[in-house]
C-alpha positions in Angstrom: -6.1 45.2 -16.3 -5.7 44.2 -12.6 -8.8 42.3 -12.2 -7.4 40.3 -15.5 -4.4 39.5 -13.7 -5.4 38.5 -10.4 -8.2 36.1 -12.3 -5.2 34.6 -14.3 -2.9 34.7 -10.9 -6.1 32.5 -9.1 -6.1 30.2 -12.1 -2.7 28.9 -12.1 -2.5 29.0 -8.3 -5.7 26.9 -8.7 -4.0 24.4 -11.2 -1.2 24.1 -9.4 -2.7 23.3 -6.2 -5.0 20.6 -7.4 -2.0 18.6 -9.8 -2.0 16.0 -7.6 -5.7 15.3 -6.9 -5.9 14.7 -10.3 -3.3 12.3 -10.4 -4.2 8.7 -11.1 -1.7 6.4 -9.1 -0.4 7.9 -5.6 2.4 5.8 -4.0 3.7 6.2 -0.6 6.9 5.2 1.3 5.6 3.3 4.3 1.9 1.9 5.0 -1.1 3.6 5.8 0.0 6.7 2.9 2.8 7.9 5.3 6.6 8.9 4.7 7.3 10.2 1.0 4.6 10.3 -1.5 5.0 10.2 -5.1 2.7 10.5 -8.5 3.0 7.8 -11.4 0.9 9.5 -14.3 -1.6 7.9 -16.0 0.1 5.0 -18.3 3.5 5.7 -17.5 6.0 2.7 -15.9 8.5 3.6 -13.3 11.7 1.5 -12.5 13.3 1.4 -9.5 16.3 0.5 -10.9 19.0 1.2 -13.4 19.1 -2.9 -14.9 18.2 -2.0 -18.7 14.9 -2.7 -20.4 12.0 -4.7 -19.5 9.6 -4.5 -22.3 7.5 -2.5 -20.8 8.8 0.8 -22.5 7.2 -0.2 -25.2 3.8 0.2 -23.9 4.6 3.5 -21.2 6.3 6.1 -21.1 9.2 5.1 -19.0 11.0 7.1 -16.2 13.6 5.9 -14.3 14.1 6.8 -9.9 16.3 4.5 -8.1 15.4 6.3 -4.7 11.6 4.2 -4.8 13.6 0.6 -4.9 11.6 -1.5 -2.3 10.1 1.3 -0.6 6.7 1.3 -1.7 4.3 0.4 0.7 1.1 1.8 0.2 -1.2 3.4 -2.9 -4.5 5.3 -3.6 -5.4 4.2 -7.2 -8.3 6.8 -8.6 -10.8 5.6 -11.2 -10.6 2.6 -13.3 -6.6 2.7 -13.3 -4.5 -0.3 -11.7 -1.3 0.1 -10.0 1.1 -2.9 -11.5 4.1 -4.0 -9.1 7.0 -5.9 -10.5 8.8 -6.8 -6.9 11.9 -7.3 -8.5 14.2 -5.3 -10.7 14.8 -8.2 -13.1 11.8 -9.6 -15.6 10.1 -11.4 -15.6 8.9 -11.4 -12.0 6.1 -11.6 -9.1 3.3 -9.0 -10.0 0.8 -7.2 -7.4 -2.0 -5.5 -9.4 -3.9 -3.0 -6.6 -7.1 -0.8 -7.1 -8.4 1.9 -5.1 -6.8 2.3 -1.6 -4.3 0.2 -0.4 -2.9 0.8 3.3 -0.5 -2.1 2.8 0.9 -3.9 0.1 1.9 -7.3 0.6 5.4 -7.5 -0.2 7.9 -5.3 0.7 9.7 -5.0 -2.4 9.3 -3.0 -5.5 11.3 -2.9 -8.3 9.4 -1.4 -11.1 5.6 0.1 -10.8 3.0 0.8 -13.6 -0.1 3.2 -13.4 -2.2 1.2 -16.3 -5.6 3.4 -17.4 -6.3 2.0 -20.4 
């Protein structure tokens, strides 16, 4: 019974460990993937704000962190995904679409972001 447990223990440790390696979109605070780093999951649309709707709900799942608002400054996009940047809260506005790594955006400002893996 102890060798079943410690297999299950190393498996959840394991999935745990790796979440974000698997994560599609990585966004980061300031440039070259420093400061805070977050995960937007494959097809889901973040806003940096609290302004209401864009439209975009429709499509993603929507989540909603105010504490992102024009503080994303760098990504690593993994696979065929796209990271989508609206630079302002309101729609319709400026969009960024970045693949792969990006040390530096080229705006500073960010008011919604999508992780698009379709």
């Amino acid at each position: 019974m102890s060798r079943f447990i410690r297999t299950a223990v190393a498996t959840v440790s394991l999935t745990m460990m790796s979440t974000a390696a698997f994560a599609q979109c990585m966004i980061y605070s300031q440039p070259n993937y420093q400061g805070a780093a977050g995960v937007i999951q494959p097809n889901d649309v973040v806003f940096f704000h609290n302004n209401g709707t864009s439209g975009l709900e429709k499509e993603y799942r929507a989540f909603n962190d105010p504490s992102w608002l024009n503080n994303l400054k760098s990504s690593k996009i993994a696979g065929s995904c796209k990271l989508i940047i609206y630079e302002e809260a309101k729609f319709p506005s400026y969009r960024s679409d970045y693949r792969g790594d990006t040390p530096k955006h080229k705006y500073d400002g960010a008011g919604t972001a999508v992780c698009d893996c379709k």
